[in-house]
N, C-alpha and C positions, 0 to 999 in steps of 0.2 A: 327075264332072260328066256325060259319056257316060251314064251309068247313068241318072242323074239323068232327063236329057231323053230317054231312052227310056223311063221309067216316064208320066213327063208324056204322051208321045206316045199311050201307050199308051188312059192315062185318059180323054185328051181324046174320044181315038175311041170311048173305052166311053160317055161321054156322048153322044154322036151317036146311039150305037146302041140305049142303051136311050129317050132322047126322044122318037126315032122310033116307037119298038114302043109305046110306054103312050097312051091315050088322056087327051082332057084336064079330064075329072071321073072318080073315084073314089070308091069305097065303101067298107066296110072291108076284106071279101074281098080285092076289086083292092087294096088298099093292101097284103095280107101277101102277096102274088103278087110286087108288085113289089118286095119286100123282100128274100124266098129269090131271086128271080131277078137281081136286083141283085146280090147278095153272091155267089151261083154263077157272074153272068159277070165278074166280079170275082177271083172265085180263079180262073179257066179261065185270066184273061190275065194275071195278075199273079202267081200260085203259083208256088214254085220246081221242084215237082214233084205238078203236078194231078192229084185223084184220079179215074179214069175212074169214072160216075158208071154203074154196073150193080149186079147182086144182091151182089156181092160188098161194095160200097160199102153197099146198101140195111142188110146184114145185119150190120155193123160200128154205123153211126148205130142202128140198131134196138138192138142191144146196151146199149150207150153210154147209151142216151137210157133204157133200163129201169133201167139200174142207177142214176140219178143218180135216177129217178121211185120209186122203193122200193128202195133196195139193202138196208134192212132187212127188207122184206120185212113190213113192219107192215101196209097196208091190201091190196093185192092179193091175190088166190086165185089157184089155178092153171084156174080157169074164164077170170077176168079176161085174161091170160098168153096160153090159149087162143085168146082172141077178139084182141090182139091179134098173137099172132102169124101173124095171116095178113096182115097186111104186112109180114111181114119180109122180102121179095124184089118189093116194091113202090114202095118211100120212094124210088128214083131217080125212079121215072117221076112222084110226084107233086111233087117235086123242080122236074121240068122242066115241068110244068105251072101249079104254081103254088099246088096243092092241098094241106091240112091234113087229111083225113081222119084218118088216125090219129092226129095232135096233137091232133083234137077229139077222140076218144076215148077216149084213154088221160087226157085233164084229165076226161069224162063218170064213167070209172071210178075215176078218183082219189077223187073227188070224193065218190062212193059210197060208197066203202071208208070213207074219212076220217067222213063222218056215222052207219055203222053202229059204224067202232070209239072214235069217241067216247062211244056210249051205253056201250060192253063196260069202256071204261075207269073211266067212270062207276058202274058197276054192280061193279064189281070193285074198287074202291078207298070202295066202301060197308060195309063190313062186314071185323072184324079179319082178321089172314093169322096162320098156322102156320109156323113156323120149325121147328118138331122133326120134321120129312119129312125124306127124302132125296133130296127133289128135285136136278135139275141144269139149268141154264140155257142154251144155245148162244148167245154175245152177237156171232158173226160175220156178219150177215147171207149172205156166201159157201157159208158152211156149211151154212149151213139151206134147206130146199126152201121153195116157194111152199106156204101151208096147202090144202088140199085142198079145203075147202069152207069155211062159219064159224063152225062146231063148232071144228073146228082152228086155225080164224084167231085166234078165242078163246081159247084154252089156249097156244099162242103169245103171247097179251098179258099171259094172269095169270102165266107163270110172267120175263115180263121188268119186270112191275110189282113183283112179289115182290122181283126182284132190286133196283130200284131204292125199293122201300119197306125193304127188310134193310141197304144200303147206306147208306141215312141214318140208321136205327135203330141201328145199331151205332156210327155215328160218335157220336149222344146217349148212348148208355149210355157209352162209352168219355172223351167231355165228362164228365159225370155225376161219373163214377167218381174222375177227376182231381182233380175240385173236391171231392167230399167228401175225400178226402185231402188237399190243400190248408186245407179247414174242420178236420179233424183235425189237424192241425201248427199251427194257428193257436192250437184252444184251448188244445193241450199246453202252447205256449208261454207263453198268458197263466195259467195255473196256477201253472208254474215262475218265472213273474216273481211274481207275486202271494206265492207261500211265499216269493219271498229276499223280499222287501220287508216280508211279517213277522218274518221271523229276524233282517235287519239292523234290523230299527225303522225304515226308509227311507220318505217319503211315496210312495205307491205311486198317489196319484189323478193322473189324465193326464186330459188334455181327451177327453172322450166323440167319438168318432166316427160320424156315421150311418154305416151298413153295410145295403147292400141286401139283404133276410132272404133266404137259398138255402132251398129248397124241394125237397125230394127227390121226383122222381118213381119213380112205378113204372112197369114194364115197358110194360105195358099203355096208360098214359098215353103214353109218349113213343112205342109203337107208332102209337095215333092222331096223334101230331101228324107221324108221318113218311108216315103214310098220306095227311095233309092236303095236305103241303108238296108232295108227288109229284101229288096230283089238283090243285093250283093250277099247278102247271109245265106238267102237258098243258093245262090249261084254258087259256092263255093261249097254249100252243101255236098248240092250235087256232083261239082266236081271229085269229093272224095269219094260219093259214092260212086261214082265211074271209076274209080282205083279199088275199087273190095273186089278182090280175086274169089276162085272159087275155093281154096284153103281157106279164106275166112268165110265164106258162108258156112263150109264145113266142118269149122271150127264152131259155129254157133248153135249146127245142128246136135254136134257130140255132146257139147255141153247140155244142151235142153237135153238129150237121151241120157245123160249120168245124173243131170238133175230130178229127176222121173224118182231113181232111187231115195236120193233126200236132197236138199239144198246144200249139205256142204260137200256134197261127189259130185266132183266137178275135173272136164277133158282141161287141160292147157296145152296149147300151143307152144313150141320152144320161148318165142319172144315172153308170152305169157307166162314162162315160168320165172325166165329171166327177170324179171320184172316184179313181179313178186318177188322173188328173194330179194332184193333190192329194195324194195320196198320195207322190209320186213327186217333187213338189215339195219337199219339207217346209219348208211355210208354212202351217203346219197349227198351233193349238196341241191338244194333247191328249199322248198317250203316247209316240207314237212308234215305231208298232210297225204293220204291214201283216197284214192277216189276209185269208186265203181260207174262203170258205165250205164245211164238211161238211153232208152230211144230218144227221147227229143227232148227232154228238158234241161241238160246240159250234166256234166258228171258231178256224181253224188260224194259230197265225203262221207267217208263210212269212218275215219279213224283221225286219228291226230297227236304227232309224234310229239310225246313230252320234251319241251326242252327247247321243240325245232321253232323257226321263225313263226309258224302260224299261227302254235301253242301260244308264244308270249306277244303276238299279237292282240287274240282275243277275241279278234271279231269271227275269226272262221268258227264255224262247226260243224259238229257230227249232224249230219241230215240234211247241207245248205246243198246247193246247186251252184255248180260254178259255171257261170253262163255265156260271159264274156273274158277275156286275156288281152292287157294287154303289155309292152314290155317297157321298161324304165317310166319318166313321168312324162314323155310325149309321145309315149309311141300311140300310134292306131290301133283302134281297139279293133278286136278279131270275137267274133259269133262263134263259140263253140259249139253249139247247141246242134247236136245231132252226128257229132263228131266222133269218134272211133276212141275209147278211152286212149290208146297207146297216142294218139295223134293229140289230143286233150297231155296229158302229159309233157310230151315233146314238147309243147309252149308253155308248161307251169315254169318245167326245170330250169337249170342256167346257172352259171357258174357262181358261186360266194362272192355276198358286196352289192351284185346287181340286183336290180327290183323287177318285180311285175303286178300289175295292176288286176284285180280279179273284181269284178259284177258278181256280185251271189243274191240267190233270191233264196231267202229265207223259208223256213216251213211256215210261217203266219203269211208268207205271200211278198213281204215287203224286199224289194230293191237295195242292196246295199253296197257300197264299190269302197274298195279297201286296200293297199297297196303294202306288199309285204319287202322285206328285202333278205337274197337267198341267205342260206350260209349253209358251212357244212351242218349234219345235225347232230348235236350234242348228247349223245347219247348217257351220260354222266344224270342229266336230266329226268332219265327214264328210269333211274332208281330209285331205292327207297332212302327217303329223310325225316328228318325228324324237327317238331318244333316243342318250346312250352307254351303250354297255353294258360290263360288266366282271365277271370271274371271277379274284382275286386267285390271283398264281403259276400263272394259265390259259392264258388270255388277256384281252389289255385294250384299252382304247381299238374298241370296234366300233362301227360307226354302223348304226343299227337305223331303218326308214322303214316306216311304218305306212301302209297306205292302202287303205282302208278300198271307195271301190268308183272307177271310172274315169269321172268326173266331167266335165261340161263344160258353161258356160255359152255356149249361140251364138246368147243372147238380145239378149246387151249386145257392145257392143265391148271391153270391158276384163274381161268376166266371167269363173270359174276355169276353169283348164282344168288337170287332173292331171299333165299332160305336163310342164306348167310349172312348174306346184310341186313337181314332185317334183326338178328341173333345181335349182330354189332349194334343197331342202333337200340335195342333193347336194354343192350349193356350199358351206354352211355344213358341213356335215362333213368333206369337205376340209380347211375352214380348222383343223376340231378333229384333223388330221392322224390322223382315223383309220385302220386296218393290214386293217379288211376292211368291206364293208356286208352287213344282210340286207336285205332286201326282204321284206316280210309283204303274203303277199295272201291271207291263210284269209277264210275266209267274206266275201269278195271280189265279188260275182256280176256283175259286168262294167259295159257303160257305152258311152260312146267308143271307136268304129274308129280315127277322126283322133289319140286320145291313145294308144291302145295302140302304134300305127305309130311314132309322135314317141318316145314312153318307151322302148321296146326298141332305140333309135337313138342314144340315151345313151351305152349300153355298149358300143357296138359300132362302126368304121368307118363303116359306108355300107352298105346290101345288102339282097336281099329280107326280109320281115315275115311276108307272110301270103298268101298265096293268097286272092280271092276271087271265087267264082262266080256268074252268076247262069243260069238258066234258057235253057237251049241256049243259052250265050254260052261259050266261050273263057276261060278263068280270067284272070282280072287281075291283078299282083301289085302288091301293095302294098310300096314299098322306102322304106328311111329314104336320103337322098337328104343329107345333112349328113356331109360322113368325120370331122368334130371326132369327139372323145370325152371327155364327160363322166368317167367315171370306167371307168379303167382294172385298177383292182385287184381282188384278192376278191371275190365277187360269191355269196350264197343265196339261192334264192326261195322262201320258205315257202308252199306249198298245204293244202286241204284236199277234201273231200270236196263242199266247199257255194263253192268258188271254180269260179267259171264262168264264158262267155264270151271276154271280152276278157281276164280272169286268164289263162285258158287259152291263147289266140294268145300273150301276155308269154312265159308260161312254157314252152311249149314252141317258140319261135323261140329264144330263147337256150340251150334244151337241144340243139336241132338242131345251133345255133353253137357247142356244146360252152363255150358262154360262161360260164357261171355252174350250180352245184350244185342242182337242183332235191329238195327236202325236203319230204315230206309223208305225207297218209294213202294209201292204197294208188290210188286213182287220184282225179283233180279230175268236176266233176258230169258233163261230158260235152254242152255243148251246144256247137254248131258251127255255131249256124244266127241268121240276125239278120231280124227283123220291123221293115214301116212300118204307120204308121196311115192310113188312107182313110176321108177324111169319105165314106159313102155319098149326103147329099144334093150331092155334088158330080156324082152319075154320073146327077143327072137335072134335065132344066130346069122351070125352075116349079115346077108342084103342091105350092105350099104349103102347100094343104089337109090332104096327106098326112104333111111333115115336121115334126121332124128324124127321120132314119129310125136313125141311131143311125153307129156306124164299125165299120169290120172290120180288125180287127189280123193282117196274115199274114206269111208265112215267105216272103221273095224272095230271100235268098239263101243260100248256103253257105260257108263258112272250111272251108281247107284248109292243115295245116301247110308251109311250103318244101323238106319233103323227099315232099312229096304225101300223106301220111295224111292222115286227122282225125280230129280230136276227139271226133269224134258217136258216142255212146254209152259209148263206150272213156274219153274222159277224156285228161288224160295222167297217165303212170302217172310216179313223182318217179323219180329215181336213188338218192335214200335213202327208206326207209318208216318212217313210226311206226303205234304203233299208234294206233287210233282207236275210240270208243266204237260206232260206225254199222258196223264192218268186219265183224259178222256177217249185217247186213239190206239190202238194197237199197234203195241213194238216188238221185237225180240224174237224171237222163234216161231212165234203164232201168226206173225205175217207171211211165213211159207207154207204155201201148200201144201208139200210133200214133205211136210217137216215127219220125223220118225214120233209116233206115237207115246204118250206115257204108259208106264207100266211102272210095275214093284215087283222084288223079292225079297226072300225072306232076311230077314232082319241080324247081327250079329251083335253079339253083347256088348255092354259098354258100360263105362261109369269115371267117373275121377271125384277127387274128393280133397281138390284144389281149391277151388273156389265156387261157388253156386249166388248168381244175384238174387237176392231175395225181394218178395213182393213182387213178382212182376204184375200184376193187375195195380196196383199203387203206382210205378213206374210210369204204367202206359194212362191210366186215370190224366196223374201230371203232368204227364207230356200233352196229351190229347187239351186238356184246357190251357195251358200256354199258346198251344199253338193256334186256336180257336182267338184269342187275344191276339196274337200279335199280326200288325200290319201287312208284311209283309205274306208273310206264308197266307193271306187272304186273297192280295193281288196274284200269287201264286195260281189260287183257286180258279182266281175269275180270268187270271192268261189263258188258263186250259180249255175253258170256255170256250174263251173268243179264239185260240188256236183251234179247240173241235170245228166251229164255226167257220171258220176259214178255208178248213181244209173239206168240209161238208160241200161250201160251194165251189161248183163248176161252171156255172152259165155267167155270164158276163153281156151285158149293152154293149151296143156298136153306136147308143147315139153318145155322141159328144159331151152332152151335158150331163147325160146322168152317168156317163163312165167318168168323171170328171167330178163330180161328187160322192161317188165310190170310192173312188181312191184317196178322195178327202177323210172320208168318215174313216176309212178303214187307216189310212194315217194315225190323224186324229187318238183312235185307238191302241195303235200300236206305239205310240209316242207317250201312253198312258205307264208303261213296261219296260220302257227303251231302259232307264235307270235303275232298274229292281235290284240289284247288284251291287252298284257302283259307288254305295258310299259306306264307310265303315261301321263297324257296329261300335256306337257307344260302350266303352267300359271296358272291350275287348282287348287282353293283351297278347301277344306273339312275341315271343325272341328263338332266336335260335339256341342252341345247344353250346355249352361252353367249349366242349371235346371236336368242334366244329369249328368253329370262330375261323381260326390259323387257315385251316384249309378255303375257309370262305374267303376270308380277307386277301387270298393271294393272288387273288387271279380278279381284276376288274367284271371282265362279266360275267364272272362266274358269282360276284359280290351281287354284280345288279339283278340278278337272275332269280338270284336266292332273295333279296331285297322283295323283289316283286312275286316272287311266292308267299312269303310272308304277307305280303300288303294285302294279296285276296283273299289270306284268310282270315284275317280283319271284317272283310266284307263277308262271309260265307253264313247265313243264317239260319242255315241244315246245322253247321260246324257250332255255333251258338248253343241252339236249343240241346245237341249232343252233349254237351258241357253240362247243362242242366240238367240231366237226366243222370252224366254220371255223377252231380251235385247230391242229387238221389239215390242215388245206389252207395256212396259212401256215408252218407249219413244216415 
């Protein structure tokens, strides 16, 4: 609450200050003046660690703000590059004036490029391509220089239109190829019916079928129509980017100037915020699934609402590209790929009941088209439950609590709160006298301070949680303040790679308290830092003319574990490891640049004297040679591999044949993986909870829902070998 009314304080005097400074009519000029300098003396007094605003700052946002404006490197020259980069030791001071020169110029040069190489694509996607060169492609933008003038900016487009006219061509011929084979097994068959029905004397007439006539193309042909489909994709490209006003460029530029700070200080736009809470709500109907916008590879999922259609789908995930939409099961598919996320969006959504078709290209590279159907999204889904689990002659009776992310309604007075329910489904396991619990928090990505404090208070006595800092303030500690104890016995907390946040404070306070066995992939995402939202029209009185001027989401504080580490960057690293598919590429916090730094303080007492697993070097011994055995966690090893691999290359053939055997082998490969999952684990048992049953039973899809959460954990071979380990720790 302290924090609280020093934030308040803080604001209140930031309104004074900038009311004061603004005069009171506006133009537009003055309007994006008072916007950058709103949100600058915004983060000055609010940031947990503000960025001193000189060349060094200047040349970070100048960075930043290119690679988001061409990271492919498609319209700019390195003239263009030129003439921008003489603000690159400039942008603070126009910063603190108020001024867009080089946001006006770099949208001048955009803008340029974009109408010169619209004609190029035009012109090059007029007249057939050659396949039998031995052309080579660079598809990284990182890799590749800015073209030199637009001779080279030009050869630079035909040889990535190529690429992307040989990449649909080869999918038709390969279409093509199936179905005459298909056509061929069809007639064989009605041949060999037709002679028995002569040799038996058997009536052999059957009701005539219409059958729509296949039509073979030739090369040539389905060349042209991949040429078509490709200049309809850009055509439409372009047309949206001839709709980007200059509020969204300036929307992009604020965001690169908050992100300078850290990755999660970040400007929103009204709709932007909109959209977000919506998201973040799920009171949404459509799929159920959060996307972040790419430059050109189509939008990224970053998340996936438990519960929603995507979730019990299956095939969507966190990191796929959604590249193509299209709507019910005939509609015409629609090219995303370069699309404006809220525009990407607009065609996921759609009312409960009806479908849409999504093209995702996977992080191993592969193609995969999947068709969801909307609904509202079930938010029931997104909390925590509970199963028994059992491994006959193993171990038996374990209570398994799924939760899914750290949840809290402090809308309503009676709304969930995780803390709660997880206290409930504790109590019901109890009664099912189960001998250990897990705790599942994989792909977890946090939530609730207030519930993470109350849940890690469960297991334990009474005693510090969490460190938290704010901005030259003295660290605060946060203690579970309750000496009852929930549950006393066994205790694993499953992580992964993509559990973040408030997973993280859980999981390592009770590794600190040596309370419970922490399980997982080599370290959790690594965030340590918590963001508020600030209406910006709050920080200025009046001038409605000018508003809403949008929010600025930033970083005000930091977590720090109770023996003084953190989290930040690092993660926490489990006590036992598995393997994991990501464990050759860099995920979680370490993939931003401007991620806030680790550091430590000091340390605060601790102890409980609950429970303590003993042996942990015997624990991790055991686990380590099962999993060295077993099959699966092997092929585990070797996906990671071939995902490093994949994601290593960028260059790609433009001839026919050897991109064409490319995409075999690399099939091939990926069809080695397609099942790692998918079939159950022998001996494995799953029920639900008896104090459950009634409520599951009532509701059909809420039966099948739960039906098939159980069914994957049947399949979960992390969830397995965890059984075994707490096999281990009770014996």
């Amino acid at each position: 609450m302290k924090f609280r009314g020093f934030v308040l304080f803080v604001f209140v005097a930031l309104i004074g200050l900038v009311a004061a400074y603004y005069p009171p009519k506006v133009d537009n000029a003055q309007k994006e003046a008072i916007l950058i300098q709103t949100i600058l003396d915004g983060l000055k007094q609010l940031h947990y660690n503000p960025v001193e605003l000189d060349d060094e700052f200047s040349s970070k946002l100048h960075n930043i703000y290119l690679e988001r404006l061409d990271g492919g490197k498609r319209w700019l020259t390195q003239n263009d590059i030129d003439q921008l980069d003489q603000y690159k030791d400039l942008l603070d001071n126009e910063a603190n004036q108020g001024t867009y020169d080089f946001l006006t110029l770099s949208i001048d040069l955009k803008q340029k490029g974009i109408e010169k190489t619209e004609k190029f694509f035009q012109e090059i996607l007029a007249t057939p391509m050659d396949f039998t060169t031995n052309e080579i492609v660079e598809m990284d933008g990182e890799k590749k220089s800015y073209a030199k003038n637009d001779a080279e900016l030009k050869a630079y487009w035909e040889k990535s239109l190529k690429y992307d006219v040989l990449s649909r061509l080869v999918e038709k011929i390969e279409t093509q190829e199936k179905k005459i084979a298909e056509e061929k097994d069809k007639l064989e068959g009605k041949v060999a019916s037709t002679v028995d029905a002569v040799i038996t004397g058997s009536d052999s007439e059957t009701e005539d079928k219409e059958e729509e006539e296949f039509i073979i193309k030739t090369e040539a042909e389905l060349e042209q129509e991949s040429r078509e489909a490709v200049l309809k994709v850009y055509s439409d490209w372009y047309s949206r980017l001839a709709k980007k006003k200059r509020k969204d460029h300036l929307s992009d530029y604020l965001k690169a100037f908050s992100n300078v700070f850290d990755p999660h200080t970040e400007y929103f736009l009204p709709v932007d915020k909109e959209n977000f809470d919506m998201s973040m709500s799920g009171r949404l109907e459509g799929i159920g699934a959060r996307l972040q916008e790419t430059i050109e590879e189509g939008a990224k999922v970053v998340s996936i609402v438990p519960g929603g259609p995507a979730w019990q789908g299956k095939v969507l995930e966190v990191n796929d590209l959604i590249q193509k939409v299209a709507q019910d099961k005939d509609g015409e598919w629609v090219d995303v790929t370069g699309w404006t996320i809220n525009d990407v969006v607009q065609k996921i959504r759609g009312k409960k009941g009806t479908k849409v078709r999504l093209t995702l290209k996977k992080v191993d590279g592969a193609i995969v088209e999947t068709i969801i159907t909307r609904d509202e999204i079930i938010m029931d889904e997104g909390f925590a439950k509970s199963s028994i689990l059992d491994i006959p002659d193993a171990v038996d009776n374990i209570g398994y609590i799924h939760l899914p992310r750290f949840y809290a309604d402090f809308r309503k007075s009676d709304g969930r709160q995780c803390a709660v329910d997880v206290e409930k489904e504790i109590a019901k396991l109890k009664e099912e006298n189960v001998n250990g619990i897990i705790l599942d928090l994989r792909n977890n990505g946090g939530g609730s301070l207030r519930d993470v404090v109350d849940m890690s208070g469960l297991f334990i006595e009474q005693g510090p949680i969490v460190q938290v800092k704010s901005r030259e303030a003295a660290a605060e500690v946060l203690s579970d303040r309750d000496a009852s104890v929930q549950y006393d016995g066994p205790l694993i907390v499953m992580v992964n790679s993509f559990s973040a946040s408030a997973s993280e404070i859980l999981a390592a306070a009770l590794q600190d308290y040596d309370r419970a066995v922490i399980v997982g992939s080599d370290a959790t995402f690594g965030k340590a830092t918590v963001q508020r939202f600030f209406n910006l029209d709050r920080a200025i009185r009046g001038h409605s003319e000018i508003k809403p001027l949008g929010e600025i989401k930033l970083t005000m504080q930091k977590f720090y574990r109770i023996d003084g580490s953190s989290n930040q960057l690092k993660g926490v690293q489990p006590d036992i490891v598995f393997p994991e598919i990501y464990d050759q590429i860099k995920t979680g916090e370490q993939e931003y640049e401007t991620a806030m730094t680790w550091s430590e303080i000091e340390s605060v007492p601790h102890s409980q004297s609950v429970y303590h697993p003993t042996s942990m070097s015997s624990l991790k011994a055991a686990s380590t040679s099962r999993i060295a055995q077993n099959t699966t966690f092997q092929k585990v090893k070797e996906n990671a591999t071939r995902l490093k691999t994949q994601r290593d290359k960028t260059t790609y053939s433009l001839n026919m044949d050897e991109y064409r055997a490319f995409k075999k082998k690399q099939k091939a490969e990926a069809d080695k993986y397609k099942d790692l999952f998918d079939e159950a684990i022998p001996g494995m048992n799953v029920r639900s909870l008896d104090a459950d049953k009634d409520y599951i039973n009532e509701d059909e899809s809420r039966k099948a829902r739960f039906d098939d959460f159980l069914e994957g954990l049947t399949k979960d071979a992390y969830l397995e070998e965890t059984l075994y380990i707490m096999k281990d720790m009770i014996k």
